[in-house]
Structures are given as C-alpha cells and as structure tokens.
N, C-alpha and C positions, 0 to 999 in steps of 0.2 A: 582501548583496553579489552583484550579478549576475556570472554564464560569464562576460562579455567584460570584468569590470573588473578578476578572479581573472586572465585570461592577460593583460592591460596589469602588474596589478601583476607577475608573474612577469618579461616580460620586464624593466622596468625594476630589479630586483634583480638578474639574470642577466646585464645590461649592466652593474652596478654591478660584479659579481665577476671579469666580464674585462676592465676595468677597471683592478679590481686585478691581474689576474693579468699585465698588461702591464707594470704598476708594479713588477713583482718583488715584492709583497708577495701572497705564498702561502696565506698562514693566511687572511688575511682573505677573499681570493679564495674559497678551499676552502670557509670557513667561506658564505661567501654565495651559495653554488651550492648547498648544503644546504639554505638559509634557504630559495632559491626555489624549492622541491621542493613546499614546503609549499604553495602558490595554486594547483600541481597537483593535490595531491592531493585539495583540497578543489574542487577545478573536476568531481571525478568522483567525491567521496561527501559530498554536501553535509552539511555541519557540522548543521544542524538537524534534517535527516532522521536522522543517526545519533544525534544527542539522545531524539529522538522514538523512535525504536526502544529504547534505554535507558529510557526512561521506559515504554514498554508492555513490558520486561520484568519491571519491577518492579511493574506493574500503576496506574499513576499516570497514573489519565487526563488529571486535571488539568495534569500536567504535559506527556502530548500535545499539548495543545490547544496549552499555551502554546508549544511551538515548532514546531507546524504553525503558527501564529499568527503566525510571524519571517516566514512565506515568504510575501510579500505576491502577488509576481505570479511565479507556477510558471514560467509561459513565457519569462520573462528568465532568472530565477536556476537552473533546474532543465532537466536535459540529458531525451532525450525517456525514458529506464529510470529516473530519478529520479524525474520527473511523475508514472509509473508504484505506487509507491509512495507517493507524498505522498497520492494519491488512494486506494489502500489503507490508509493510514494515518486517512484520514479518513473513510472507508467501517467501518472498526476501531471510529473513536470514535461516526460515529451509528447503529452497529447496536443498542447499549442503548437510543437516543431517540427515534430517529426511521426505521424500516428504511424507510419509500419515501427519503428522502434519503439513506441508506446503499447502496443499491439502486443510485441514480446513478453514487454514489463508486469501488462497486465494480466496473460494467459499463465506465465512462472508465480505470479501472486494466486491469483486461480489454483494453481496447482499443489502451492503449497500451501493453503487453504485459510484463505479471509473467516473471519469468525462472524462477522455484525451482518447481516442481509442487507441495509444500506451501502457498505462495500463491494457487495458481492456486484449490488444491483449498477454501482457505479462503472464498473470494472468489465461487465456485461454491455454497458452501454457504449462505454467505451471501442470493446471488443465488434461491435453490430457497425459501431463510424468506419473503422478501419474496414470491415470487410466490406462495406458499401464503397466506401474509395476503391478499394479492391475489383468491383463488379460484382459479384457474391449476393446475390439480394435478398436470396432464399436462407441463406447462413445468418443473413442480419437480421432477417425475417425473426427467427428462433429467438438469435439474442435477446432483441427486443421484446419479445412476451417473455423469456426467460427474467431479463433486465424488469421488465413490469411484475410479475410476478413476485419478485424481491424486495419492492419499493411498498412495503406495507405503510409508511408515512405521507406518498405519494410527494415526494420532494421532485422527484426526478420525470413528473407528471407531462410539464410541460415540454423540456429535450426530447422526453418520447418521441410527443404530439410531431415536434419539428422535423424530426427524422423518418417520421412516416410521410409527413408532409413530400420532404423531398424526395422518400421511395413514388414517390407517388409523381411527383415531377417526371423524374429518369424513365420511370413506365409510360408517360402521355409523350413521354420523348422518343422511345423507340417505335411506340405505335404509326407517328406521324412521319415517319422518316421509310422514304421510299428506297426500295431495295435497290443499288445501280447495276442489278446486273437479269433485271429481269425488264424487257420490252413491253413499250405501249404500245 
C-alpha cells in the first residue's frame, strides 16, 4: 500500500467518525478515530519493514527476503528514513552473497541517512569488508575507525579486531612476496 493511499484511507475513516460524531452517536464516532490512527501509524513505520526487522532478529533470512520482497517500489510506499533502512536491510541480506551488491545497499542507506550510530557503524563495517575484498586498504582503513568511532556500545568490537587482524595478514603477504620481475 503506497504513503498517499495510507493518508486517503485515514481521511476517509476520519470523515466517517465525524460523521458520526455529528449523528450524536459517540461510541462509534470515538471508536473510528482510533480506527484511523492506524494508516498513520503505518504511513511512518511501514508494516513490512517492521516485519523484516523481526525476522532478522530471530535470524530468518528467509523470511527477510520475503517481506523486503512486499516493498515493490520504495519510492512510492516508503518515506525518505524508511528507504533508508529497507536498503540496510538488504545490504544485511547480501552481505552473506554477494558483498559488491551489499556494498551498493549499504552506501544508498548511507546516503539517505541511517538515524541510530549502531547502524551507521554496522553499515561502515560492512562498507570497509567490501573495499578490502576490493584491494582498497587504505579506504577500509577509514571505514573502520569511522565504523569504530560509531560503535559507542562496542558491539561491533570484535569484527573490528578481526578485520584488522586480516588487513594485517594481506600486508605480511605482500611484504614476503618477491617481485618476478627483478633479478638475483
């Protein structure tokens, strides 16, 4: 259901209850100005995205998928901090698959602007994997103190650790590796 057919439906319920409330029937009135609370609140936390979040907290990617999969066109149904989300949400699910198309998901959530510093910092982290698969070291470099800087709860403490760990690999790697185009 698209933002503009949530605030049609609301007012036409809204106009049904003062309606009633004209009729001197009260309850019904009362009762339907409750009713249309509801197109609001879903106009500003879309039903699918809060699905979706439920389902990645029980770890159910599968079920991700299926109701990022409801939101056909973001730009209609989804306000611009929900976009925001939907595109971390699917940045979430192709980090396992595929991180350059993760990569994208996360930089357009970046862009149209994660609100929680724990996101931010998730998204950052994200963004440092990709460009180290990349070669980019120095880019991930950034992320990563970016990414740390974000993590005021220190959740993401350890993945850090691990990802410096491995910058730190690929550098003992190139160091030991002799050049084949230079004579002993």
């Amino acid at each position: 259901m698209s933002k503009y057919s949530k605030i049609i439906l609301f007012l036409l319920i809204f106009s049904v209850s003062v309606f009633f409330f004209f009729q001197k029937n009260y309850f019904c009135g009362s009762f339907l100005t409750l009713l249309s609370l509801i197109p609001i609140f879903f106009l500003f936390r879309n039903e699918f995205l809060l699905l979706a979040f439920f389902q990645i907290r029980k770890k159910d990617m599968k079920g991700l998928k299926k109701y990022l999969g409801y939101i056909k066109k973001p730009e209609l149904q989804l306000t611009k901090n929900q976009m925001a989300y939907y595109y971390f949400l699917n940045g979430i699910f192709y980090s396992e698959k595929n991180i350059l198309q993760s990569e994208n998901y996360m930089q357009k959530a970046l862009d149209f602007g994660l609100k929680f510093k724990q996101n931010i910092a998730i998204a950052k982290l994200n963004l440092a994997i990709a460009s180290l698969s990349k070669g980019d070291k120095k880019r991930a470099e950034l992320l990563l103190l970016e990414a740390k800087k974000m993590d005021i709860s220190g959740l993401l403490h350890d993945q850090i650790q691990i990802i410096k760990i491995q910058m730190k690999k690929m550098n003992i790697g190139n160091k030991n590796k002799q050049n084949p185009y230079i004579r002993n």
